[in-house]
TIRO-2110 file (N, C-alpha, C; in Angstrom, 1 decimal):
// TIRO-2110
71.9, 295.4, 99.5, N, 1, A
72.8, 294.7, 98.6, CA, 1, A
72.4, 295.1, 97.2, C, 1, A
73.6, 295.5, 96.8, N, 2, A
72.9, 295.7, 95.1, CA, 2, A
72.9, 294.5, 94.3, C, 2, A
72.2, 294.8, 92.8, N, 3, A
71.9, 293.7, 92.0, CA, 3, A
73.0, 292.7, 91.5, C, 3, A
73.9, 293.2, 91.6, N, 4, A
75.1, 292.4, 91.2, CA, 4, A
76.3, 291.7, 92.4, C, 4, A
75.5, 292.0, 93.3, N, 5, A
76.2, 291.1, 94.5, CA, 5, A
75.8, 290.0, 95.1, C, 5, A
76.4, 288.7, 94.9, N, 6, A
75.7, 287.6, 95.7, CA, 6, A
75.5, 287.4, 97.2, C, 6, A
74.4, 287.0, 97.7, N, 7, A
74.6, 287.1, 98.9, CA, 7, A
75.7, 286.1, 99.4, C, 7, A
76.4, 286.6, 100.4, N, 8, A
77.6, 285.8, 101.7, CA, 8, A
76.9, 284.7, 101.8, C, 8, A
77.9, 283.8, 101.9, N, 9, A
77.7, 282.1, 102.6, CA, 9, A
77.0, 282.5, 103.9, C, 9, A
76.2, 281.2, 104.5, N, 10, A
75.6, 281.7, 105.6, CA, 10, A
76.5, 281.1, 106.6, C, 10, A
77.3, 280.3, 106.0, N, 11, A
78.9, 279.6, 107.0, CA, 11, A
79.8, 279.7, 105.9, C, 11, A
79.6, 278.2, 105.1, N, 12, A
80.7, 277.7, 104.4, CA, 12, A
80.3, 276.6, 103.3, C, 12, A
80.6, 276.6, 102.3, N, 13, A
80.4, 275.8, 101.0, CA, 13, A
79.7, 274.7, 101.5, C, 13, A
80.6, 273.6, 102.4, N, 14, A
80.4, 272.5, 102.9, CA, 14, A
78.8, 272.8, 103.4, C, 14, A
78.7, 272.9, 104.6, N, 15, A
77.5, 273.9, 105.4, CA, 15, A
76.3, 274.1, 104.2, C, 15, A
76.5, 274.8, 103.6, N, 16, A
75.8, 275.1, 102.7, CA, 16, A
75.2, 273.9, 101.8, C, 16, A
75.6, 273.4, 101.5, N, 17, A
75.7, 271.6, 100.7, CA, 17, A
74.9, 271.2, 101.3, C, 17, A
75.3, 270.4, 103.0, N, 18, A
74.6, 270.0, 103.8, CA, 18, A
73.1, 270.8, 104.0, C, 18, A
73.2, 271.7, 104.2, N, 19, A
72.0, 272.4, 104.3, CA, 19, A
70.8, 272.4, 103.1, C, 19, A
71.3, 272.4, 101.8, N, 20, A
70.3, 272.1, 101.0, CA, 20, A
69.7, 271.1, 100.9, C, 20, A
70.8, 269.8, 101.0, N, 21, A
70.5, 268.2, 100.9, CA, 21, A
69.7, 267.8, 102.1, C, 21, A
69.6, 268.8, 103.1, N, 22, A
68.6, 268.4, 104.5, CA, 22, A
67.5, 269.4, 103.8, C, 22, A
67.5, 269.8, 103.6, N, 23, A
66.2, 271.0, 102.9, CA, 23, A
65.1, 269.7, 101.9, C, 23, A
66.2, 269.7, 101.0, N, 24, A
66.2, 268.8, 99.8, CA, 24, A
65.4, 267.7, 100.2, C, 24, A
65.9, 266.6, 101.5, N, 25, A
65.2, 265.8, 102.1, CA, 25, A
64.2, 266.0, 102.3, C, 25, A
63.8, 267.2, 102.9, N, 26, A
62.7, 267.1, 104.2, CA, 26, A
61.3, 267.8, 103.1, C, 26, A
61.5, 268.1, 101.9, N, 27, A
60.9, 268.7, 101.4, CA, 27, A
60.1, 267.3, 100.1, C, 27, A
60.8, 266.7, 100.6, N, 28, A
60.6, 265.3, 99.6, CA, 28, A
59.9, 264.7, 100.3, C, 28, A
60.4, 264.6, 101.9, N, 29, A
59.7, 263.5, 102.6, CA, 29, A
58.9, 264.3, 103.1, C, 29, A
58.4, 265.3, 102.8, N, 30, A
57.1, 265.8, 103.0, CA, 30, A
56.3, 265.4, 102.3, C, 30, A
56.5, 265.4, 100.7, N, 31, A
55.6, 264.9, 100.0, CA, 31, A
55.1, 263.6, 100.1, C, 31, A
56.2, 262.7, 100.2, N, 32, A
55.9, 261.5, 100.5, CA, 32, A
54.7, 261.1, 101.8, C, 32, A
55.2, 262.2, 103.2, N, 33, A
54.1, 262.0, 104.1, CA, 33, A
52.6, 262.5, 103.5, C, 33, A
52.2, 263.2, 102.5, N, 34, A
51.3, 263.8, 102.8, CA, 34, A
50.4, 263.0, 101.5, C, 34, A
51.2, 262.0, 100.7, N, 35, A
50.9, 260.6, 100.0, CA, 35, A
50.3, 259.6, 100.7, C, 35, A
51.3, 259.4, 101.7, N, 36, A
50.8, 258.2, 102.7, CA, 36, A
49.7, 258.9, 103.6, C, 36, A
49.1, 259.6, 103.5, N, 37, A
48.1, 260.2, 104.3, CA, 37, A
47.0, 259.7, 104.1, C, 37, A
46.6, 258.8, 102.8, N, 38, A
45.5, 258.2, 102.4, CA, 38, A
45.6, 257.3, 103.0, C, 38, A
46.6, 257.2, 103.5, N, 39, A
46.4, 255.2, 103.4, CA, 39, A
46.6, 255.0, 105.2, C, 39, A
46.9, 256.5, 105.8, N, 40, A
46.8, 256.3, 107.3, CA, 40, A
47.7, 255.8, 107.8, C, 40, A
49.3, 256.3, 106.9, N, 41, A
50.6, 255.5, 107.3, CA, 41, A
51.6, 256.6, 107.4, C, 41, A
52.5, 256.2, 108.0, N, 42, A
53.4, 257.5, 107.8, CA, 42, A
54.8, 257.0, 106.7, C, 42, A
55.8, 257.9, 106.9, N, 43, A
56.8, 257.3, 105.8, CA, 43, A
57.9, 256.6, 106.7, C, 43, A
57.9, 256.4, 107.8, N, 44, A
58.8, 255.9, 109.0, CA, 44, A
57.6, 254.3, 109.0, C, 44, A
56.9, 254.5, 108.8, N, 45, A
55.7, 253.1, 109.1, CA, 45, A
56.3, 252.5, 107.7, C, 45, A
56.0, 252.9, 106.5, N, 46, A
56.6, 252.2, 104.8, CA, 46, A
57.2, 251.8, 105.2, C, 46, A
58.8, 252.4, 105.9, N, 47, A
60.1, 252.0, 105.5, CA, 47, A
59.9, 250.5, 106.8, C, 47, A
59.2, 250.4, 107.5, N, 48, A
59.7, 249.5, 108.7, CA, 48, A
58.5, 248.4, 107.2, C, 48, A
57.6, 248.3, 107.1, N, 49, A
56.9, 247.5, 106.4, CA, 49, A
57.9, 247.1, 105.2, C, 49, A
58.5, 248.1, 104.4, N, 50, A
59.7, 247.6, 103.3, CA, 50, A
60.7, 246.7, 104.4, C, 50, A
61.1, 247.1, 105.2, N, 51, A
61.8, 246.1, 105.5, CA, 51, A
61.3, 245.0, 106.4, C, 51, A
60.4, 245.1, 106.6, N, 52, A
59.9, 243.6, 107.4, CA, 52, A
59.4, 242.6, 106.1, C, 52, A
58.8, 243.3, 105.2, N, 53, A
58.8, 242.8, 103.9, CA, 53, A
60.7, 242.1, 103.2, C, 53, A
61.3, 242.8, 103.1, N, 54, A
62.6, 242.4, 102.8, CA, 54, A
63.0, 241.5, 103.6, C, 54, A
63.0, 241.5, 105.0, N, 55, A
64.4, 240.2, 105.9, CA, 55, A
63.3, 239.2, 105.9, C, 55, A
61.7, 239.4, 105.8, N, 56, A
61.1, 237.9, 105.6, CA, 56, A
61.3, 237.5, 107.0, C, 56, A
62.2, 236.1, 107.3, N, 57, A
61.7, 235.6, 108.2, CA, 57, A
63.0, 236.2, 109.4, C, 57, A
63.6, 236.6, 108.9, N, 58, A
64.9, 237.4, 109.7, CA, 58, A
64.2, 239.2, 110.3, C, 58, A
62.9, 239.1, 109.8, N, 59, A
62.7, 240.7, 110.6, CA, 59, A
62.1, 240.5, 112.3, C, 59, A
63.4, 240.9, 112.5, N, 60, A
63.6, 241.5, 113.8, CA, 60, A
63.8, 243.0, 114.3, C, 60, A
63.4, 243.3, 115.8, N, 61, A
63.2, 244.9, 115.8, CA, 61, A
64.5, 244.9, 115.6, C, 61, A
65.8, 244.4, 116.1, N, 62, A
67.3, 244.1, 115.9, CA, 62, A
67.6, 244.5, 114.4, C, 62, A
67.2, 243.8, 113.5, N, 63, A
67.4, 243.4, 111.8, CA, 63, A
66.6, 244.9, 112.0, C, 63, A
65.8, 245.5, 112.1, N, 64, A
64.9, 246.2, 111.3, CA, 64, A
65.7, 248.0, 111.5, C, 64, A
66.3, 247.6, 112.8, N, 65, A
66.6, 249.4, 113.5, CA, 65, A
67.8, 249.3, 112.2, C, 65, A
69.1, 248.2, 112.6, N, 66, A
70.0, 247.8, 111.4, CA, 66, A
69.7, 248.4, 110.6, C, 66, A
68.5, 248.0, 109.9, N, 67, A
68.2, 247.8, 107.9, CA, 67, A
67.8, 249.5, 107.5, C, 67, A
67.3, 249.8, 108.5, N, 68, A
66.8, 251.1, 108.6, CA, 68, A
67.7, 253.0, 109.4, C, 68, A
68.5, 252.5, 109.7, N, 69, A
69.9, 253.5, 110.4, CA, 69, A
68.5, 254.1, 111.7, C, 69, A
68.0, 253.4, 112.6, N, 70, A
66.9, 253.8, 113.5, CA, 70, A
67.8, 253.4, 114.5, C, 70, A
67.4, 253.9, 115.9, N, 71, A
67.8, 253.4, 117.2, CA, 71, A
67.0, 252.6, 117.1, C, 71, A
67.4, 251.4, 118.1, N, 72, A
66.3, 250.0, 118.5, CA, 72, A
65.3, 250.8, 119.3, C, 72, A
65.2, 252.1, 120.0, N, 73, A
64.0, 252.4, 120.7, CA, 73, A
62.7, 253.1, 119.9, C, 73, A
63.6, 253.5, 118.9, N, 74, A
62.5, 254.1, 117.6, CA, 74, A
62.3, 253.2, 117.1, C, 74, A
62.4, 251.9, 116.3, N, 75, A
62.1, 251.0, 116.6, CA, 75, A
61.1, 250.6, 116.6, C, 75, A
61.7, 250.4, 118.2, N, 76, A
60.1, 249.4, 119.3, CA, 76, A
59.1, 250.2, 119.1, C, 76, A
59.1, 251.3, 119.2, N, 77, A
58.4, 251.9, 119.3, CA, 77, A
57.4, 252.5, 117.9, C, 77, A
57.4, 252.0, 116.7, N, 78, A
57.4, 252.3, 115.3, CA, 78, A
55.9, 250.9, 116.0, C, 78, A
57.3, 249.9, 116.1, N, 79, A
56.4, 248.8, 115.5, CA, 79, A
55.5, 248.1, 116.9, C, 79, A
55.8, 249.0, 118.2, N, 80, A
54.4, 248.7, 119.3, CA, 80, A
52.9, 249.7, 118.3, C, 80, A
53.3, 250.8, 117.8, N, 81, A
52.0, 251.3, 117.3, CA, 81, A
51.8, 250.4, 116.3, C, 81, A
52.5, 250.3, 115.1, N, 82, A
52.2, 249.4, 114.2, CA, 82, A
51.6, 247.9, 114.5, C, 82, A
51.6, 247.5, 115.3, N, 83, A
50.6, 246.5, 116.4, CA, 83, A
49.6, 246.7, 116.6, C, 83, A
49.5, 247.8, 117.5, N, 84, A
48.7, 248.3, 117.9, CA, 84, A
47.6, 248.4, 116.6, C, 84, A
48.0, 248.7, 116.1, N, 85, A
47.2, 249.1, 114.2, CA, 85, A
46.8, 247.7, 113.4, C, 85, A
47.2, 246.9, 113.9, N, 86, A
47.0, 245.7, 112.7, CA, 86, A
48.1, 245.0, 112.3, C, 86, A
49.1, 246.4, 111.9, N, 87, A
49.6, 246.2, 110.8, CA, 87, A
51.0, 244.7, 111.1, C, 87, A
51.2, 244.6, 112.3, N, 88, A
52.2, 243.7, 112.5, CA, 88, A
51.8, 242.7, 113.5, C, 88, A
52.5, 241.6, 113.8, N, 89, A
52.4, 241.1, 114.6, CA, 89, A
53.8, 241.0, 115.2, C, 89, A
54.1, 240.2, 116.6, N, 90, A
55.7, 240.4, 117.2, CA, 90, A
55.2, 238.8, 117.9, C, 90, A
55.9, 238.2, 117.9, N, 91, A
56.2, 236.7, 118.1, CA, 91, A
57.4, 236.1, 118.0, C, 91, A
57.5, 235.6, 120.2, N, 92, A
58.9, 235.2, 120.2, CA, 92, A
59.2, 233.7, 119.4, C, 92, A
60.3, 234.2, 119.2, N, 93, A
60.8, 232.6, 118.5, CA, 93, A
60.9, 231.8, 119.1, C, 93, A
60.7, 230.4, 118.2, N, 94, A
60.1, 229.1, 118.7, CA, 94, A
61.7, 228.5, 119.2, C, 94, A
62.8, 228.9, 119.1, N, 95, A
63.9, 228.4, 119.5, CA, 95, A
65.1, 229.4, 120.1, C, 95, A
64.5, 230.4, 119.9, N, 96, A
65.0, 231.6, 121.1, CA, 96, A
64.3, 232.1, 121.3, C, 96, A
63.8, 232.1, 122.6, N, 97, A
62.7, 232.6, 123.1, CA, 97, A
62.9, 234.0, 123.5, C, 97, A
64.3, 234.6, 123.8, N, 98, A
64.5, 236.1, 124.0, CA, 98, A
64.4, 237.0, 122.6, C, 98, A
64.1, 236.1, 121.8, N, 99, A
63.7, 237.0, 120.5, CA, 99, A
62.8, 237.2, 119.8, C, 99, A
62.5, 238.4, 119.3, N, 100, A
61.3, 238.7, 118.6, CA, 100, A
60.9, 238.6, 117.0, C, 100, A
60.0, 237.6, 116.8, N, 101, A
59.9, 238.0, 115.2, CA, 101, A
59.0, 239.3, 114.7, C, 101, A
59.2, 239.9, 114.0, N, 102, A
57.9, 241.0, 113.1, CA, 102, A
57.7, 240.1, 111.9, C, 102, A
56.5, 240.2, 112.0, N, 103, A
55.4, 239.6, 110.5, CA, 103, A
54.4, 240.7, 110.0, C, 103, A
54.3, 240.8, 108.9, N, 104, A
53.6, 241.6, 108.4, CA, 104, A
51.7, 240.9, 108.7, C, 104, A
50.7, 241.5, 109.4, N, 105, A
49.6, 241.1, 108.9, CA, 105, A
48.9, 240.9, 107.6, C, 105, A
47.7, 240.6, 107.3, N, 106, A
47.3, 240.8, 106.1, CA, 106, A
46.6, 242.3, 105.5, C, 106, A
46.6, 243.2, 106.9, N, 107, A
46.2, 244.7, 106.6, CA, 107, A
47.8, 245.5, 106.5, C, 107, A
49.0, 244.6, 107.5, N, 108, A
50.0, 245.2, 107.1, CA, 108, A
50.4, 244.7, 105.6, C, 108, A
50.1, 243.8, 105.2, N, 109, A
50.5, 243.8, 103.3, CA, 109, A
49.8, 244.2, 102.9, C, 109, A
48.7, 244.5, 102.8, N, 110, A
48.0, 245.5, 102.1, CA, 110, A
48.2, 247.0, 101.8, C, 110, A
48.9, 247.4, 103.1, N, 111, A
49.4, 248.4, 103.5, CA, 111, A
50.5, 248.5, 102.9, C, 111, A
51.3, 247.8, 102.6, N, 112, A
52.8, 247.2, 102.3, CA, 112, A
52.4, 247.8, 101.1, C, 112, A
51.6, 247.2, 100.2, N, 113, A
51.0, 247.4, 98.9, CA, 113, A
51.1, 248.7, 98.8, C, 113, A
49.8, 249.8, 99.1, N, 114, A
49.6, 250.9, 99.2, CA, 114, A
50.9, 251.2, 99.0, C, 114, A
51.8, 251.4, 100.3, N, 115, A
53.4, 252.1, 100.2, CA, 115, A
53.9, 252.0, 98.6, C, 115, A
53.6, 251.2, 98.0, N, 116, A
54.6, 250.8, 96.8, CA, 116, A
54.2, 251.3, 96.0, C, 116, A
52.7, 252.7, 96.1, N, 117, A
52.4, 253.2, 94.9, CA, 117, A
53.3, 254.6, 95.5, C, 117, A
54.4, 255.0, 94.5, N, 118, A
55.2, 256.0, 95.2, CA, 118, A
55.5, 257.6, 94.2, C, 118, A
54.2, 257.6, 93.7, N, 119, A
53.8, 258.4, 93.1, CA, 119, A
54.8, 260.0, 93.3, C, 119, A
54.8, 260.3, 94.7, N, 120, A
55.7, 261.6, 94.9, CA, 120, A
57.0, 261.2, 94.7, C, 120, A
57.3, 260.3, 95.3, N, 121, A
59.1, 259.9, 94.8, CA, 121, A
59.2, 259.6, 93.5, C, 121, A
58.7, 259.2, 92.5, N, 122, A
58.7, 259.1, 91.1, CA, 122, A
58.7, 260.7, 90.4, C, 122, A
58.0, 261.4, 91.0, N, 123, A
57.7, 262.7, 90.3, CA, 123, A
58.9, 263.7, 90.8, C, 123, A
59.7, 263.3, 91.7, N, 124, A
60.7, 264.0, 92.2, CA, 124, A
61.7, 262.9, 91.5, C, 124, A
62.1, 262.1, 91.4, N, 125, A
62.9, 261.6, 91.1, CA, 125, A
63.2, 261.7, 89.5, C, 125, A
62.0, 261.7, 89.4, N, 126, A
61.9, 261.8, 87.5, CA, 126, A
62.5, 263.2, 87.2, C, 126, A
63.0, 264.2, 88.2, N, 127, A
63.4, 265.2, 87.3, CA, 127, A
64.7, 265.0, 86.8, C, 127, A
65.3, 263.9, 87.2, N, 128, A
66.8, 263.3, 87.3, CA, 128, A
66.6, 262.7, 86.0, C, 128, A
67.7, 263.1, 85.1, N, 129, A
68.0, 262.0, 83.9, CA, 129, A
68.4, 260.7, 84.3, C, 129, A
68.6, 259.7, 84.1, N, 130, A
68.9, 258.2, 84.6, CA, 130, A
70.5, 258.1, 84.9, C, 130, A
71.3, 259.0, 84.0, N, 131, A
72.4, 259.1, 84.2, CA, 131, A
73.1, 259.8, 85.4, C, 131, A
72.3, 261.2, 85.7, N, 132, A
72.4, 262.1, 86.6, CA, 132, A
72.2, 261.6, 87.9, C, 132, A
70.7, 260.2, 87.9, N, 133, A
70.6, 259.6, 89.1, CA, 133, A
71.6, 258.7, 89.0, C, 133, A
72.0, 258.1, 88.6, N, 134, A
73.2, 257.2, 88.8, CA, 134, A
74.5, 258.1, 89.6, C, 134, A
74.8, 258.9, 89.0, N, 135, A
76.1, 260.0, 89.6, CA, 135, A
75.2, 260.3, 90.7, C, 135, A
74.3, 260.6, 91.5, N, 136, A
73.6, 261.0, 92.6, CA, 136, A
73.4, 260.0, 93.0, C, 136, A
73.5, 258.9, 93.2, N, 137, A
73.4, 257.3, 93.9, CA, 137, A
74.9, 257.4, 94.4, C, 137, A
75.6, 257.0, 93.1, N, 138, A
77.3, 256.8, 93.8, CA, 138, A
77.6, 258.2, 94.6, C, 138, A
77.3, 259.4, 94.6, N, 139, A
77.8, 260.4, 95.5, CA, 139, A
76.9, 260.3, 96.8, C, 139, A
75.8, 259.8, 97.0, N, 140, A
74.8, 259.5, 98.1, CA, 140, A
75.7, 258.3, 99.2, C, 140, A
76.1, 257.1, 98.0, N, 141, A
76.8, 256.0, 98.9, CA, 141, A
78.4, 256.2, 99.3, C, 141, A
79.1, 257.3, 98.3, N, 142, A
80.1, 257.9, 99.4, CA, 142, A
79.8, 258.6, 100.4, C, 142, A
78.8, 259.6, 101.0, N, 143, A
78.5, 260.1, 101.9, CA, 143, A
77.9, 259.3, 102.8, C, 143, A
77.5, 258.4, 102.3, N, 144, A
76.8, 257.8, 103.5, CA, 144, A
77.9, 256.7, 103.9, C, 144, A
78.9, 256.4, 103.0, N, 145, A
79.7, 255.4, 103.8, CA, 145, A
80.7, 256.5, 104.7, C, 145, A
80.9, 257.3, 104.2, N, 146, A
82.0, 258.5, 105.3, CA, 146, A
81.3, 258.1, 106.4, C, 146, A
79.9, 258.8, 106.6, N, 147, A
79.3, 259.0, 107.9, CA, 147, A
79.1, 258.0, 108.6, C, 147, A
79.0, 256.8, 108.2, N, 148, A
78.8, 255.5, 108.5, CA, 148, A
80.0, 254.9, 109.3, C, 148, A
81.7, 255.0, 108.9, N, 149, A
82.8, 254.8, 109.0, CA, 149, A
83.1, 256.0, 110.6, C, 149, A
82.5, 257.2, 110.2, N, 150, A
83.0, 258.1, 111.5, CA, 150, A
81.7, 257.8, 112.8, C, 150, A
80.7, 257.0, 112.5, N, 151, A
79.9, 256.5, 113.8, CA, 151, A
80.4, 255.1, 114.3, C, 151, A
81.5, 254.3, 113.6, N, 152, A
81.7, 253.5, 113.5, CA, 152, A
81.0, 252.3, 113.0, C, 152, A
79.8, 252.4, 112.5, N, 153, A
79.1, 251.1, 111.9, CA, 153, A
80.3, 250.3, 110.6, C, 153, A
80.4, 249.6, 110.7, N, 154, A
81.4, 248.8, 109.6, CA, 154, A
80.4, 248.3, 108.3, C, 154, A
79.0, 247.6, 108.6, N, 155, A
78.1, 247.0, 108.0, CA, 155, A
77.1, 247.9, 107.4, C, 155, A
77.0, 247.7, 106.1, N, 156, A
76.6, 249.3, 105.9, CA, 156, A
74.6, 248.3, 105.8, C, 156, A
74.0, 249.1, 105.6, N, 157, A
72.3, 248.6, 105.4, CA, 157, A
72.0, 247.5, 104.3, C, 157, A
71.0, 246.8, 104.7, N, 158, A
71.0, 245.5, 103.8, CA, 158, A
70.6, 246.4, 102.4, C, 158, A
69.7, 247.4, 102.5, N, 159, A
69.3, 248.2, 101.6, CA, 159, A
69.0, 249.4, 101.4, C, 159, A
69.2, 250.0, 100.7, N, 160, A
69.0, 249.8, 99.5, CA, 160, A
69.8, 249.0, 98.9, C, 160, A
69.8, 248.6, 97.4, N, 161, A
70.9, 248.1, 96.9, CA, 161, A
71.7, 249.3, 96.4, C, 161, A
72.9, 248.6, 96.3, N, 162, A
73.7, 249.9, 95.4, CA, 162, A
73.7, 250.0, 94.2, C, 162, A
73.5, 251.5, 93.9, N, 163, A
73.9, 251.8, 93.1, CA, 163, A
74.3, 251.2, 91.6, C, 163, A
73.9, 250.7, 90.3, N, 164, A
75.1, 250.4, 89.3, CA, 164, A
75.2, 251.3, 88.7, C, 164, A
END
């Protein structure tokens, strides 16, 4: 190829888009994992702890797979290790007994804590002017509502918040 020729799409504009923004992802949430490495957590462990932290007394594995776009078996399965670890406890309710509550222990808020020093998402995020992230929030929550509407979910995640 000479100097003055771009290389071919490796499909198509679209394709290509998608492909960076999964690049883009996974290259972020790398950093994020290799943050939470101190603290003996992963970044699928934060996010279940941010939201057991969030629903309060409504975290359920139910509420949690919901709050989180998880299957309920990824899930169960997050927060049987997370058990296993300390970090949670699971306790059926005192007035439905076929349901489960999640509670954070006092190593899982501590832990909770830890998560919230978010040092690599700040330093990636900060390369974004406040305005630039704002137009990258509203284009984040039309894509995610598209994909959300063609799986049929109606109810979109308790969180993040959106966007102003």
């Amino acid at each position: 190829m000479d100097k003055g020729t771009k290389p071919a799409f490796f499909c198509d504009n679209d394709y290509n888009a998608w492909l960076l923004f999964n690049h883009a992802w996974r290259a972020m949430f790398k950093a994020r994992e290799k943050e939470l490495q101190e603290y003996k957590i992963t970044p699928e462990q934060a996010e279940v702890l941010m939201a057991v932290q969030a629903l309060g007394n409504n975290a359920t594995p139910a509420e949690i797979s919901r709050s989180t776009l998880r299957e309920p078996h990824t899930i169960s399965g997050i927060i049987n290790r997370m058990t296993e670890k300390g970090l949670l406890t699971k306790n059926k309710d005192l007035k439905r007994r076929n349901l489960i509550r999640v509670a954070l222990t006092e190593k899982g808020n501590l832990a909770f804590e830890h998560s919230t020093n978010r040092k690599a998402i700040f330093d990636v995020m900060g390369e974004l002017k406040p305005g630039e992230r704002q137009v990258l929030c509203g284009l984040l929550e039309r894509l995610q509502g598209k994909a959300l509407h063609l799986l049929g979910i109606e109810e979109r995640p308790a969180f993040p918040p959106r966007a102003d």
